[in-house]
Residue frames as qw, qx, qy, qz and C-alpha x, y, z in Angstrom:
[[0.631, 0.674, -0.337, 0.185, -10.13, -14.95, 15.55],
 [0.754, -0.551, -0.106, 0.342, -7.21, -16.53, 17.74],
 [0.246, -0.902, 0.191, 0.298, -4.54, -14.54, 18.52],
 [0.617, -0.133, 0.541, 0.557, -1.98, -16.67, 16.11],
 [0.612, 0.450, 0.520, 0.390, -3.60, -14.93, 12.88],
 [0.151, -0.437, -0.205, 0.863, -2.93, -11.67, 12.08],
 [0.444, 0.716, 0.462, -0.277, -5.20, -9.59, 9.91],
 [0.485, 0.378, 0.390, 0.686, -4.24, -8.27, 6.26],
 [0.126, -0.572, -0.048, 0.809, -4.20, -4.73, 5.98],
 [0.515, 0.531, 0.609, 0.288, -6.15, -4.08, 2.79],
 [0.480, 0.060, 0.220, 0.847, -5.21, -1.88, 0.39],
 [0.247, -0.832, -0.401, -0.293, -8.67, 0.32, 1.26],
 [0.589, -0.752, -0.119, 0.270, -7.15, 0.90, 4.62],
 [0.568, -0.242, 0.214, 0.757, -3.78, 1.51, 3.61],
 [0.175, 0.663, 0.466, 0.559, -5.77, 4.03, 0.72],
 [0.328, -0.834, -0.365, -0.253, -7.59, 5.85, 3.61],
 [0.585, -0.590, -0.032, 0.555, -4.55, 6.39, 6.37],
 [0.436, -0.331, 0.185, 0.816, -3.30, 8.76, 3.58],
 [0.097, 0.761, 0.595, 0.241, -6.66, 10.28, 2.32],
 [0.159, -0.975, -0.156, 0.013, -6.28, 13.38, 4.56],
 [0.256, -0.910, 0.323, 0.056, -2.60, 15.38, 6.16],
 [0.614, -0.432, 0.631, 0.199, -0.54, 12.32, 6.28],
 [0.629, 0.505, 0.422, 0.414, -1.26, 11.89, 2.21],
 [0.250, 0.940, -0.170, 0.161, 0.42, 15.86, 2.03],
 [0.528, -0.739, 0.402, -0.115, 3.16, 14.52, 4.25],
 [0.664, -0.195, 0.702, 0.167, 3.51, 11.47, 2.81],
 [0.535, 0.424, -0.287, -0.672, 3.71, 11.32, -1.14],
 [0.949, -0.031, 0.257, -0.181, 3.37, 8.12, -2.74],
 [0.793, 0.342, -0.271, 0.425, 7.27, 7.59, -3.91],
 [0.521, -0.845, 0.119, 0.024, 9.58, 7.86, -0.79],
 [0.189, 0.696, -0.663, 0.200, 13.22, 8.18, -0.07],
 [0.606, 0.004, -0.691, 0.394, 15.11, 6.24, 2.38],
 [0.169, 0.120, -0.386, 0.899, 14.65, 8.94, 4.65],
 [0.522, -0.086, -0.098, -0.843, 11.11, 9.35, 4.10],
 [0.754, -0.123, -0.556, -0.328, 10.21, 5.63, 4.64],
 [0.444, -0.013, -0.719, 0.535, 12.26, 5.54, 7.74],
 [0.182, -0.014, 0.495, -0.850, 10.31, 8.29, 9.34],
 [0.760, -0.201, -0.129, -0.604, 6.60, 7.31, 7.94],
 [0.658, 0.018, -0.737, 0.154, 8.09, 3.38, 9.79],
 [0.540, -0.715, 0.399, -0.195, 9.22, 5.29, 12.82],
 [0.857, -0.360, 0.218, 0.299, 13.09, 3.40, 12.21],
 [0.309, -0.585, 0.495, 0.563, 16.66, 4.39, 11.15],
 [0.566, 0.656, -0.317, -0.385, 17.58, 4.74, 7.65],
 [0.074, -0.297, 0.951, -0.043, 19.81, 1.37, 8.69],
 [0.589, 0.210, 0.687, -0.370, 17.01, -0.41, 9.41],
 [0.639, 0.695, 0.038, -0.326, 15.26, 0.42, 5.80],
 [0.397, 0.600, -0.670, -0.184, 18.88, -0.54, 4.00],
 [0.379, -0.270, 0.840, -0.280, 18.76, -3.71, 6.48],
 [0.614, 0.383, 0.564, -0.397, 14.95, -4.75, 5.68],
 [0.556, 0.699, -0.235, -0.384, 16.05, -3.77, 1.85],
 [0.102, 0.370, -0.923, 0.006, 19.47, -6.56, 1.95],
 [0.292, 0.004, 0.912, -0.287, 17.26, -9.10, 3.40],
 [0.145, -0.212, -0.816, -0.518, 14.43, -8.93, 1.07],
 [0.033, 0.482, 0.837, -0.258, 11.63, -8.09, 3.11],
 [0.304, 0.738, 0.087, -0.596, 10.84, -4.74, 0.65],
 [0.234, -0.186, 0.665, 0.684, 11.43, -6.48, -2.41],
 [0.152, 0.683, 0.660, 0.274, 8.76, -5.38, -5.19],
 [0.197, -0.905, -0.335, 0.173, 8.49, -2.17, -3.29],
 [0.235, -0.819, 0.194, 0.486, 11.02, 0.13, -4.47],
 [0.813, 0.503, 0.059, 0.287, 13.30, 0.83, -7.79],
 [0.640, -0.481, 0.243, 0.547, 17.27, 1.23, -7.47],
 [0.511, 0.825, -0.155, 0.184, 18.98, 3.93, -10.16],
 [0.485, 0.366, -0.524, 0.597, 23.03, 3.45, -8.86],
 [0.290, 0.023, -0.782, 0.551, 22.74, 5.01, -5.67],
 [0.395, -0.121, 0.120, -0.903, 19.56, 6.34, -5.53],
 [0.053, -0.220, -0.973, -0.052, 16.71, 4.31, -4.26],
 [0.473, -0.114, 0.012, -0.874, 12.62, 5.20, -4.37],
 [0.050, 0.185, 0.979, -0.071, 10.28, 3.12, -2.79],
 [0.301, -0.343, -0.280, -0.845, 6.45, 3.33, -3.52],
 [0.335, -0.216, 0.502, -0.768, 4.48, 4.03, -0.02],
 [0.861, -0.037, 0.191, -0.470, 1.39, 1.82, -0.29],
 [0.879, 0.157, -0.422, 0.156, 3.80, -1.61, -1.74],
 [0.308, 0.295, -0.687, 0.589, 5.98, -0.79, 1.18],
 [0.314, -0.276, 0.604, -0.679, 3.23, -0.85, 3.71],
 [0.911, 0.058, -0.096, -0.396, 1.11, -3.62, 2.22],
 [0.445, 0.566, -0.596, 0.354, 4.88, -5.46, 2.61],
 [0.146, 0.335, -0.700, 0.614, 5.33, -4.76, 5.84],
 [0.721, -0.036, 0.138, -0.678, 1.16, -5.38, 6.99],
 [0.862, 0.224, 0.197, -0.409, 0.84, -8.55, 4.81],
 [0.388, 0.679, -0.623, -0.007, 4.02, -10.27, 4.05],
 [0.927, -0.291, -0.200, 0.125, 4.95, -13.91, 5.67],
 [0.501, 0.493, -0.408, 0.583, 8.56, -12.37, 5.69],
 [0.047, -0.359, 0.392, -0.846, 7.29, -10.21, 8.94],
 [0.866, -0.272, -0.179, -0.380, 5.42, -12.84, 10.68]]
């Protein structure tokens, strides 16, 4: 495989990282807050990446509340042209 392609994260994998601890840790609807820390980046970042479209699909907006759902936000960020 050359180095230009990157692999897909399949939604098995993304299943299995949250099979054991990190699936009590993580549920599968997150805050802001919660998606910044399972990222490792600022809640800025996450409103940033949210203005620009690279988490659209992945989340639903109620006024000021936002929820995103964990496995569409990391299949997103894995397997998106946006983040390429």
């Amino acid at each position: 495989m050359s180095q230009s392609k990157k692999k897909m994260l399949s939604s098995t994998e993304i299943f299995q990282a949250f099979a054991g601890r990190e699936g009590e840790k993580f549920s599968h609807i997150l805050t802001v807050k919660e998606l910044a820390l399972l990222f490792r980046v600022s809640s800025k970042t996450i409103y940033d990446w949210k203005q620009k479209g690279y988490l659209e699909g992945t989340y639903r907006q109620q006024k000021k509340i936002t929820l995103f759902w964990r496995d569409k936000a990391i299949d997103r960020f894995f397997n998106s042209k946006d983040w390429r």
